[in-house]
C-alpha positions as CSV (number, residue, x, y, z in Angstrom):
1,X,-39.4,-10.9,-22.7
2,X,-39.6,-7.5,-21.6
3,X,-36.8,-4.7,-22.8
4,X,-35.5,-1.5,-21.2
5,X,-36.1,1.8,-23.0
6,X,-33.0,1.1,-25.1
7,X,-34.3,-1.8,-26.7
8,X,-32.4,-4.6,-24.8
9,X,-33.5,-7.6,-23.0
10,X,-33.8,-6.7,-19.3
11,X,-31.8,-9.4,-17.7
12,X,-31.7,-10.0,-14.2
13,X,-28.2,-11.2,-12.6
14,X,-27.9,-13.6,-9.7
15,X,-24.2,-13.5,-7.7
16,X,-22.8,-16.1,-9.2
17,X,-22.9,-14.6,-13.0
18,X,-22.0,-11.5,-11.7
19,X,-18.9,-12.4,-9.7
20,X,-17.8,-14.6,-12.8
21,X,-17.3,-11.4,-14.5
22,X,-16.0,-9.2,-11.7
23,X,-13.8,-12.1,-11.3
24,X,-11.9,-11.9,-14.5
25,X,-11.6,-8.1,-14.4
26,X,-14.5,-7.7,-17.6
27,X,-17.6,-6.4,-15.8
28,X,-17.6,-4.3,-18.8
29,X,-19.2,-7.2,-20.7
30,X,-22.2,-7.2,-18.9
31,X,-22.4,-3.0,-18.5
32,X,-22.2,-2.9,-22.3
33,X,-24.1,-5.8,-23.5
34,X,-25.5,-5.2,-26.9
35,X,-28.6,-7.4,-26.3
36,X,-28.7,-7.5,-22.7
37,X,-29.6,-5.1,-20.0
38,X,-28.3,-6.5,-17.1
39,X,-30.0,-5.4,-13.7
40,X,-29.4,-6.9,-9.9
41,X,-31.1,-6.9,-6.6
42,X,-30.5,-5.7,-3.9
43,X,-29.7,-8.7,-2.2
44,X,-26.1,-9.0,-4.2
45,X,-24.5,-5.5,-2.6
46,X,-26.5,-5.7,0.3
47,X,-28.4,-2.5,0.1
48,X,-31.1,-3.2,2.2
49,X,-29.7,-3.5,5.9
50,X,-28.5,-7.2,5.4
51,X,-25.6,-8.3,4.0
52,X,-24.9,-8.6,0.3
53,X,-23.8,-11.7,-1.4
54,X,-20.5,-9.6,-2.7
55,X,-18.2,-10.1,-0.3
56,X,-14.7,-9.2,-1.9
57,X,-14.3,-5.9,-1.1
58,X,-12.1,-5.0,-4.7
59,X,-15.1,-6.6,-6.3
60,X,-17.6,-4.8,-4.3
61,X,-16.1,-1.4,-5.2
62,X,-16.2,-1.7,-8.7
63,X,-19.7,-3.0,-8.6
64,X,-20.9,0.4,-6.5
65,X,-18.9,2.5,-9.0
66,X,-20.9,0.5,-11.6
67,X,-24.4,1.2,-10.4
68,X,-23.6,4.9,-9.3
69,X,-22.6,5.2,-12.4
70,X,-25.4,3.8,-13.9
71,X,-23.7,0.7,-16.1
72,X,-25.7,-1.5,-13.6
73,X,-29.2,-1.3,-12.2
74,X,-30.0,-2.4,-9.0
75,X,-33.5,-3.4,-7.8
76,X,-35.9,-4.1,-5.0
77,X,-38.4,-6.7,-4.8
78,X,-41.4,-4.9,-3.9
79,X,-44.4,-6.4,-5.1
80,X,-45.8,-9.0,-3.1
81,X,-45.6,-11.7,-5.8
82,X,-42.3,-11.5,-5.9
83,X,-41.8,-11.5,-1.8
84,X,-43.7,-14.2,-1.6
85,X,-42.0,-16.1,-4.3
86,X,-39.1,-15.3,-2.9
87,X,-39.5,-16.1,0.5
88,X,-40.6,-19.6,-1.1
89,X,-37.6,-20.3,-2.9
90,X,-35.2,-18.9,-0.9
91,X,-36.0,-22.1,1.7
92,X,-33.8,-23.9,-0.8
93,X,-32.3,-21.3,-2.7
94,X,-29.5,-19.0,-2.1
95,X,-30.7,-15.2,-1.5
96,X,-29.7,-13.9,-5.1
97,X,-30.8,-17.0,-7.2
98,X,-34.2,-16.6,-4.8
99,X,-34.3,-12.9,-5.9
100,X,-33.6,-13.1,-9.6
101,X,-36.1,-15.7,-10.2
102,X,-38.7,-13.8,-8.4
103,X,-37.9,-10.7,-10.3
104,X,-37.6,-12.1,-13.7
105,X,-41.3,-14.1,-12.9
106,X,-42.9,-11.3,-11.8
107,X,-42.1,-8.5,-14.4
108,X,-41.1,-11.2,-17.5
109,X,-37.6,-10.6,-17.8
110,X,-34.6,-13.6,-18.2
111,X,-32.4,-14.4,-15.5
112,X,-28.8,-15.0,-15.8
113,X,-27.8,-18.1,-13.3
114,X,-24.8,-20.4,-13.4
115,X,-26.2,-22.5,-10.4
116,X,-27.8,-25.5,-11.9
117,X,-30.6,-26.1,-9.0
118,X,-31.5,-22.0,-9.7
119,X,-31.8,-23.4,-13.8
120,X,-34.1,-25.9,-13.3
121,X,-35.9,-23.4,-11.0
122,X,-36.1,-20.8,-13.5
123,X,-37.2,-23.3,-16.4
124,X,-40.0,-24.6,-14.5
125,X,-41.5,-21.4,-13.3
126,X,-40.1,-19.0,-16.8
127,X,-40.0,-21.9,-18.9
128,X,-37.7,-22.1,-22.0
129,X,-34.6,-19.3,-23.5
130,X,-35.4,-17.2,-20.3
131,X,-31.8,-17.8,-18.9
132,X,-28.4,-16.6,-19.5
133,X,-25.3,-18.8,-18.2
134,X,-21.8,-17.0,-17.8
135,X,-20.8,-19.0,-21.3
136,X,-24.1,-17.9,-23.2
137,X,-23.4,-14.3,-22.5
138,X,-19.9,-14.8,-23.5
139,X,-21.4,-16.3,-26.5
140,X,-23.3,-12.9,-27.1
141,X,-20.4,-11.3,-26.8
142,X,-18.3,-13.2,-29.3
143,X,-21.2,-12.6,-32.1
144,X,-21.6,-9.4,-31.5
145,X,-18.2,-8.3,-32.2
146,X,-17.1,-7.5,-28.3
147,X,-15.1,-10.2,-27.6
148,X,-12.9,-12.8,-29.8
149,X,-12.9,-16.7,-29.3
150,X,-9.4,-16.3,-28.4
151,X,-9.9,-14.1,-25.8
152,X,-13.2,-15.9,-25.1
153,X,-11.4,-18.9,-24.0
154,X,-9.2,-17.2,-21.9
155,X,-11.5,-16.1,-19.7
156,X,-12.7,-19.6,-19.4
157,X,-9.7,-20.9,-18.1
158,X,-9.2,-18.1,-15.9
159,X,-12.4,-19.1,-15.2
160,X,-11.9,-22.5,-14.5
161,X,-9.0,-21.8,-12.0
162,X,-11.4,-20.3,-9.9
163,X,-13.6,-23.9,-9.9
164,X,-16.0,-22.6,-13.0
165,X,-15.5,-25.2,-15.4
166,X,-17.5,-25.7,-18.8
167,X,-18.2,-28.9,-20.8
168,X,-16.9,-27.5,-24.1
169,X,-13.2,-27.1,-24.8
170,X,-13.3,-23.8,-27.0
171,X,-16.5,-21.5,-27.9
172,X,-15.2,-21.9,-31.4
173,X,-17.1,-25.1,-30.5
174,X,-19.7,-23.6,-29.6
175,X,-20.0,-21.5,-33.0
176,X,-19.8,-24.4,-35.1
177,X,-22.6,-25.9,-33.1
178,X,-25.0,-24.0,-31.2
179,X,-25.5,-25.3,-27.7
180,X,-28.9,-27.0,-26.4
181,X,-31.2,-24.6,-25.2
């Protein structure tokens, strides 16, 4: 796995991840990951002519304050492996999970993917521990001392109003048992 000049993983972020966080008002999680540096395509604010997969304007805004600001990266595909990879996945992929995989293949970074058909995707051509869901990184969070299980689990269920539901019914679980990889 490759790291940024810092020392973190570089992690790249699909939509969905991304808007789980903008979502719940805590982008700040993924700006200011200890172990994780998260970066994005251009395919998620739309950068390159065609429309981004952000849509909400509120959530757009704080996203471009976050990359001007340089909290976020954004990058471009640009080498030819990773067009053609993800030209090829994006025939049953969604732009952004196409993207991110292609990216994380071709330079040997993680991806960070709640979409399950993106997961199996990313295992197969990655292989194992190089993804991220939205609960993993919350995970993170909780052991490294940014977030508590308390407020942990509230953004669960404020995620799970929004139709993002987990199989687990506290990350305390979670600590007292470590997930499956």
């Amino acid at each position: 796995m490759k790291r940024a000049p810092d020392g973190r993983i570089l992690v790249v972020s699909d939509t969905d991840v991304l808007i789980n966080f903008l979502r719940v008002g805590r982008l700040d999680l993924l700006c200011r990951h200890a172990d994780y540096r998260i970066v994005i395509t251009e395919h998620v604010r739309g950068t390159m002519g065609a429309p981004g997969e952000v849509t909400d304007n509120a959530q757009l805004s704080v996203l471009d304050a976050a990359v001007s600001s340089g909290e976020l990266e954004e990058t471009s595909l640009t080498d030819p492996f990773e067009i053609g990879l993800f030209a090829s996945l994006n025939v049953f992929l969604g732009r952004g999970e196409a993207a991110a995989i292609a990216v994380a293949a071709s330079r040997g970074w993680v991806v960070a993917t709640d979409d399950r058909r993106a997961g199996r995707e990313s295992q197969s051509r990655l292989g194992a521990n190089r993804r991220l869901t939205t609960p993993g990184i919350l995970l993170r969070c909780i052991l490294n001392g940014h977030l508590t299980v308390a407020e942990a689990d509230t953004i669960k269920g404020q995620l799970a109003t929004r139709r993002f539901a987990v199989r687990f019914s506290s990350f305390g679980d979670l600590l007292r048992k470590p997930p499956k990889p």
